[in-house]
N, C-alpha and C positions, 0 to 999 in steps of 0.2 A: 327180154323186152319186146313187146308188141305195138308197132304203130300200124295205120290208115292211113291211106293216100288217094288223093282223088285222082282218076282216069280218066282219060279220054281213048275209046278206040271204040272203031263203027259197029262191031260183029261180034258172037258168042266165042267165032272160031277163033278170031283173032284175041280174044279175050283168054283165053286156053293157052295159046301160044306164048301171050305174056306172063301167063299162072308160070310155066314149062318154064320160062325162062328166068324169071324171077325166084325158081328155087334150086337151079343149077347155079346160082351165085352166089359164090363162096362169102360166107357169112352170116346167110339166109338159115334159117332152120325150116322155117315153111312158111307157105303163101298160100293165099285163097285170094281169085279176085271174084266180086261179085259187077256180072254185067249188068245186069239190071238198075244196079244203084251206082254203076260205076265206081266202085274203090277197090282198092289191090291192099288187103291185111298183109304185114310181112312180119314174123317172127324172127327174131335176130337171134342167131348163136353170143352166147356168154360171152361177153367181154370185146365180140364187135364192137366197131365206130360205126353204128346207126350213118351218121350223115357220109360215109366213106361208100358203103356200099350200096345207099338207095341210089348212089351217083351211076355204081357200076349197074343194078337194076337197072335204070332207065338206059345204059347204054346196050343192057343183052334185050329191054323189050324191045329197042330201037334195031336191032336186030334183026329180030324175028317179023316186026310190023312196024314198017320206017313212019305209018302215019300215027302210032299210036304214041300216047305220051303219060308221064308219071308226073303228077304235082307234087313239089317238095314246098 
């Protein structure tokens, strides 16, 4: 399952950093965030809880860039 989330974070780099962190989270298959348009795609491993782990997402992009944020 693949969903879209809107972002909020100021920078490319910073926007990197949330990609980085968003698919070091167990659950995640892969992510791509687009800075530009602001959204972070996350691809969910089979038989994740979607709402469980967008949770953990935002707490590793909170992480990596405390000002950046994941819209659920």
């Amino acid at each position: 399952m693949t969903k879209t989330y809107n972002i909020d974070v100021d920078c490319a780099s910073c926007a990197m950093k949330m990609e980085d962190a968003a698919k070091k989270t167990t659950g995640v298959k892969d992510a791509i965030v687009n800075f530009m348009a602001l959204k972070m795609k996350i691809e969910f491993e089979e038989g994740a809880d979607d709402k469980k782990v967008i949770q953990e997402v935002r707490k590793n992009c909170k992480k990596v860039e405390r000002d950046a944020e994941v819209y659920v």
